[in-house]
N, C-alpha and C positions, 0 to 999 in steps of 0.2 A: 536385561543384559548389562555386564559390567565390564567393560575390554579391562584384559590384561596389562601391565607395563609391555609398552612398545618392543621395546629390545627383546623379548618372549615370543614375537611374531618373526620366521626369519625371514618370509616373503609377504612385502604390500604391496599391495596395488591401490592406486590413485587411477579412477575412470573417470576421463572428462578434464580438457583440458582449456577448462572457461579461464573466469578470473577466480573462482572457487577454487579449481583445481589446482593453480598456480600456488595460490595459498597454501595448498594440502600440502604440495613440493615443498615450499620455503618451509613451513614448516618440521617435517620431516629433516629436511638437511639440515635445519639448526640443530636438530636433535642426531647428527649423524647418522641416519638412514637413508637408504639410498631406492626408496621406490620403485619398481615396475610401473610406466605410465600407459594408461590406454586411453584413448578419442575415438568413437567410430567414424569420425569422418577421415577423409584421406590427409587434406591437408587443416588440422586443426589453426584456430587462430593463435594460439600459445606458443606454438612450437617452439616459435623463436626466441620468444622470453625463455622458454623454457632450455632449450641450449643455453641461453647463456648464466644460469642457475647451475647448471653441468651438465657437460656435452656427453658427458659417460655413461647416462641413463640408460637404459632399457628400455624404446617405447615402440608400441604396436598402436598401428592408425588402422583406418578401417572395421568392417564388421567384426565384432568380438569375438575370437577364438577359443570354443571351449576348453582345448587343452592348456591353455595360458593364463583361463583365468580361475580352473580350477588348481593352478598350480600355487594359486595366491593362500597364506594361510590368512589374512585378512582384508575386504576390501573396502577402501575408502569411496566413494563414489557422488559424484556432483549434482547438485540438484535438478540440472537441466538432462541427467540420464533417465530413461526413461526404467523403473523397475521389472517392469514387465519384459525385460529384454531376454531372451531365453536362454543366452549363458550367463545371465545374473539370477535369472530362477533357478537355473538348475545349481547354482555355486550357494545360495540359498537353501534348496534342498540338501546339497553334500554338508548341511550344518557349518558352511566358510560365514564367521562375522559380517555384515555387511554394514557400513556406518556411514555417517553422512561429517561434516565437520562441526557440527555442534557436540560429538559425543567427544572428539578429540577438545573441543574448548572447557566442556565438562571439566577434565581434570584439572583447569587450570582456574576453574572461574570461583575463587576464594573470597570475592564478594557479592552482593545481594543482585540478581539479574531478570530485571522486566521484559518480557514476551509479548510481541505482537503480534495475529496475524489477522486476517479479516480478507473475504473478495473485495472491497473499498473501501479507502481511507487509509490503511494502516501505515503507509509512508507519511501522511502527513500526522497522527497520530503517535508515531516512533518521535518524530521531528518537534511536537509540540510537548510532549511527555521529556524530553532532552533539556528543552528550555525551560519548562517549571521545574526541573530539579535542579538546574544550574543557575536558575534566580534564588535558590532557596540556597543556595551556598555549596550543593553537591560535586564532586568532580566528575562526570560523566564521559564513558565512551562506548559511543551508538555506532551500531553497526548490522550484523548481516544480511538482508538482502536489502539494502539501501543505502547502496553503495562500496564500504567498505567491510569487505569477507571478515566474520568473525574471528580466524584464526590469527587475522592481523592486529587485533586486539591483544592478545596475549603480550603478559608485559607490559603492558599498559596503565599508570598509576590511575586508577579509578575509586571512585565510592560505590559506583552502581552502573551495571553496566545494559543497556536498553539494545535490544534487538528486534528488528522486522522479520518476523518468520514467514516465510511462505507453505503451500500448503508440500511443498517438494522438498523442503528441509526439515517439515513433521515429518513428514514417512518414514526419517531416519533418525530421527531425535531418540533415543531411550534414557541418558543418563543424565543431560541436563534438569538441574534442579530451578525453579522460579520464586519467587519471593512474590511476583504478581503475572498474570499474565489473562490475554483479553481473545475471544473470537469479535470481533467489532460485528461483522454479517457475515450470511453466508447465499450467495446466488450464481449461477451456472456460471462455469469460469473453470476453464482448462479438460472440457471435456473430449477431447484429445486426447488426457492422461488420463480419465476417471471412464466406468464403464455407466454411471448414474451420479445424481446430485450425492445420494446417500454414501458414494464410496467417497469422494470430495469432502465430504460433511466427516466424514470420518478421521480422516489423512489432519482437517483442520484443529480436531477434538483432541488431539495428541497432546498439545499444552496444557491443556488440564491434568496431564499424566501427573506430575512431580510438581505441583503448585501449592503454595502455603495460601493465596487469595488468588479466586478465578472469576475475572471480573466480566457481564456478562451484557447482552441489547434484550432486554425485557420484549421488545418489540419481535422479536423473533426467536420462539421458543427453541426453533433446532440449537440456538448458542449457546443453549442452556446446558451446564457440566452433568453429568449424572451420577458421577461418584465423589465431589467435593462433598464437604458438608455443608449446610444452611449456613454456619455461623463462618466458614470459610468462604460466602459470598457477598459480590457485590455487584447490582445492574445499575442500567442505566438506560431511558426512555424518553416517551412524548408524555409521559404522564405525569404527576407528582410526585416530590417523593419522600420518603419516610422520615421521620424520626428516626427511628431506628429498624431494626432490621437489616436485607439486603439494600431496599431500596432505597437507597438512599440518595441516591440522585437524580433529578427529574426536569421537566421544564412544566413552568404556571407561569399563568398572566399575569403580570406585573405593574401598576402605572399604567397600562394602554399597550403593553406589549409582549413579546415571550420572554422569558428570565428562566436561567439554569438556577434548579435549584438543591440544597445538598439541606440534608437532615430535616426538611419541611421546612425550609426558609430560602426566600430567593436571594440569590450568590453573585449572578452576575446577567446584566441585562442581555440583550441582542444585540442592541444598536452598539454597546460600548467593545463588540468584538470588530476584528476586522474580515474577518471571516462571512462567508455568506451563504446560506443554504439551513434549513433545517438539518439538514443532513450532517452539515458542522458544528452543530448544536448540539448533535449527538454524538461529534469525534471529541470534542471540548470535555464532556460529562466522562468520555471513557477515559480520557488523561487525564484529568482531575481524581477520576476515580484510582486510578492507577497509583497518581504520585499518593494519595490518602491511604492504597496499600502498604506502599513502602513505608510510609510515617510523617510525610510530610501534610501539614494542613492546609486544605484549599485557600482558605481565606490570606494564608500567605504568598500565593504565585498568583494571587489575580492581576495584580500588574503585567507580571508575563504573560499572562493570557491577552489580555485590552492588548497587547504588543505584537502578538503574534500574527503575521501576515498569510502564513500559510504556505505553502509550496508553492512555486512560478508554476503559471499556466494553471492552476486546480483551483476551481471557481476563484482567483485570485481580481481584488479590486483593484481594478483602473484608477476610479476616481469618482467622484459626485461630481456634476456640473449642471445649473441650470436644476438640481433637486430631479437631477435622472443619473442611476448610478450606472454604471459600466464595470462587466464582469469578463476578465481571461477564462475559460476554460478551454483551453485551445488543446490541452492534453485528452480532451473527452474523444478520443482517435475512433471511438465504437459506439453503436447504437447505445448496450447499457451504460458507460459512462455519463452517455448526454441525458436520458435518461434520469441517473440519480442528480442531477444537477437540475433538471428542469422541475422533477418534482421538489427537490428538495428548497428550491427559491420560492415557488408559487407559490406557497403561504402566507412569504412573508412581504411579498411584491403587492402594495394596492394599488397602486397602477396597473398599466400594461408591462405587459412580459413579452419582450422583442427578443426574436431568435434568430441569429445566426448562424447559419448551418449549411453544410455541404463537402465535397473535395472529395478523394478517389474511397468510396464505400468499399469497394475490397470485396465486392460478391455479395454484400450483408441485402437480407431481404429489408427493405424499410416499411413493410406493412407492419412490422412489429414493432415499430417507431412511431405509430398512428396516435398508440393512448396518449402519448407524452407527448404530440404536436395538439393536442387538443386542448390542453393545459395552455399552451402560450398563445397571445393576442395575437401577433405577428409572426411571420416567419418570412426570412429575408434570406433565400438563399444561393451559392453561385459557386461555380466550380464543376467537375469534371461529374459528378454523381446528383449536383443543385437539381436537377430537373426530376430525378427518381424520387426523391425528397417532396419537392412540390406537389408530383403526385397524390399524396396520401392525404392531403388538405384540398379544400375548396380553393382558398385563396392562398397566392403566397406571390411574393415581391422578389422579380428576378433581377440580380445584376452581374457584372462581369466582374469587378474586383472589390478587396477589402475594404478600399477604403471610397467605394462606390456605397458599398451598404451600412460601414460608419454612416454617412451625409445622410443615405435615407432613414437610420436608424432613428436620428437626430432628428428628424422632420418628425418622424413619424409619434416621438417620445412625448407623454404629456407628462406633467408633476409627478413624483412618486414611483415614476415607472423603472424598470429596471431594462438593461440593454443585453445580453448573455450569448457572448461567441461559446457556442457547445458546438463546434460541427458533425459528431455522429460520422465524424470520417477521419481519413488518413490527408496527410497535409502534401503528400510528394507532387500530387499533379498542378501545385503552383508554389511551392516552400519547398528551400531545403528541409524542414523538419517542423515538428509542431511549435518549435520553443520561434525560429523565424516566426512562422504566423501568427504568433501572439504577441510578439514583440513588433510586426507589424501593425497590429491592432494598435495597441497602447498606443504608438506614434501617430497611426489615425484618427486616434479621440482625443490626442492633445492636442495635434494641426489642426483639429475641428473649429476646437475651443479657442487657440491661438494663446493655449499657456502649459506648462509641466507639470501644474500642482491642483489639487481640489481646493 
């Protein structure tokens, strides 16, 4: 599908009135258009931004009306709408356009544009793919679902422009074209919106539509593109990797330890990242991989890599002390986050692997949280869901607050070991928010230590 020039459509509609939508509006009014707005909720959170962009609009709140919205000859629609909503099926059926805001940035996006999306990682991903292009001298502007709505880019003096895709902004992706673009993984995640993994899996595959390199996780074949070609790919793994071919990047033993490796030579150690997890080991290889689509050479941004800290709260480092390091991931609000963070350390942890975990689980059953307590030495847990947690283990060490289980972390930490808040929950029934209790944390491990720095 290819939209017409704007001015050709004489009624649009903008559904959804997020921080997306708001973009959709601004957008449109720079171009002198004056939108139909719809929200199905009654009182949207925009509204107000949204008067004061212009009070003159036309907006319907509430459940969508089929005569209003088949009256639309094209609709723009926000990624947090749900498709399946039966007057956007039916306005779908009447052949009415139905687009998301990448197809509208399409016609604007005159330079080379890297695609994100992945069920984990792909924020910090977007974020480190940012910074090695802008060590390498590029002018970069990152954006859609991380943060800042694509459309707000437009206009924007760039060389390359990096986007976090979600799997709700594929759905509606058709005319955007990619230069590179990456599935990092793919596992259950927004089944809510999906009827099975395989319709998710799908919704995710749309970046491969219009891609010049489709960079892929060897380790999971569903990532794999099925209509690129061989020489238009590139993976990335726990295994070695090529000389030539796709695989070209991989992780081998190095010295005594894991090392990313590009073209069968190791590139860059473990220890010299800041980053921790195997599992970051393999967000590193798809951003390297990534910028090596565009044209830049790895061996040029390894500096930026050694630099990169990584997103607050996402397996983010505290600090080493006493030769026991200490890990944030206080963002891990669900079982699978903690999860990929628990398995993704254990490898590289010879010591003990101390768990911190608990706080309002939110209904989550924690027997499916079994395999990945089994992995860890310890588990230290406290807060409103701590004891449903302890459950699922023989042993586990009960306390009342954070910085109760910092102290016995600390007792309990021998050489080598590693200390990891993942709590496998939601932070409200003792934090305003996850970013407080990991900025609680951090202040715990330095009061421990009785200094600010490793």
């Amino acid at each position: 599908m290819k939209l017409a020039a704007l001015d050709t459509y004489e009624a649009i509609g903008v559904v959804g009135l997020g921080q997306t939508g708001l973009s959709c509006v601004r957008y449109l009014l720079q171009r002198d258009i004056e939108p139909v707005v719809f929200d199905t909720r009654a009182e949207p959170p925009g509204l107000k931004e949204l008067n004061e962009l212009n009070a003159e609009l036309e907006v319907h709140t509430g459940a969508l009306e089929l005569g209003h919205i088949l009256a639309m000859d094209l609709l723009v629609v926000s990624p947090g709408v749900d498709l399946r909503t039966p007057a956007l099926q039916l306005a779908i059926d009447a052949a009415i356009p139905v687009v998301g805001d990448m197809d509208l940035f399409a016609r604007h996006a005159n330079k080379p544009v890297i695609g994100i999306t992945g069920s984990n990682g792909k924020s910090t991903v977007t974020r480190l793919v940012t910074d090695l292009l802008t060590a390498a001298g590029k002018k970069v502007a990152m954006g859609g679902n991380i943060g800042v709505p694509v459309l707000d880019l437009v206009g924007q003096p760039a060389d390359v422009f990096v986007l976090e895709l979600s799997s709700f902004q594929l759905e509606l992706m058709h005319d955007l074209h990619l230069r590179a673009g990456t599935i990092l993984n793919i596992s259950d995640d927004h089944m809510d919106r999906y009827s099975d993994l395989r319709d998710y899996s799908n919704a995710k595959h749309r970046i491969y539509n219009r891609v010049d390199v489709a960079v892929w996780n060897r380790e999971q074949e569903m990532t794999a593109p099925s209509l690129v070609p061989m020489n238009a790919q590139l993976t990335f793994g726990l295994t070695p990797s090529s000389e030539h071919g796709p695989d070209q990047f991989g992780l081998v033993e190095h010295e005594g330890e894991f090392a990313i490796s590009f073209a069968g030579k190791p590139l860059l150690k473990a220890s010299e990242l800041q980053l921790t997890g195997v599992h970051n080991l393999l967000n590193v290889q798809a951003a390297l991989a990534l910028v090596y689509a565009y044209g830049v050479d790895p061996y040029q941004v390894l500096d930026a890599a050694r630099r990169f800290k990584g997103l607050p709260h996402r397996c983010e480092l505290v600090g080493e002390y006493q030769q026991v390091q200490w890990v944030n991931d206080s963002k891990a609000t669900n079982i699978g986050a903690a999860e990929a963070a628990i398995f993704g350390t254990r490898q590289l942890v010879k010591g003990k692997l101390i768990l911190i975990a608990g706080g309002d689980g939110k209904g989550a059953d924690f027997a499916h949280f079994r395999a990945a307590l089994k992995q860890v030495d310890v588990v230290i847990v406290l807060g409103k869901d701590g004891e449903r947690i302890a459950n699922q283990i023989e042993h586990a060490v009960r306390v009342k607050t954070l910085e109760e289980a910092v102290a016995t972390a600390a007792e309990l930490a021998t050489p080598n070991s590693m200390v990891l808040l993942s709590p496998a929950c939601a932070s409200l029934d003792m934090f305003k928010n996850y970013e407080q209790r990991g900025e609680r944390f951090r202040a715990a491990v330095e009061a421990h230590y009785g200094r600010k720095s490793a």
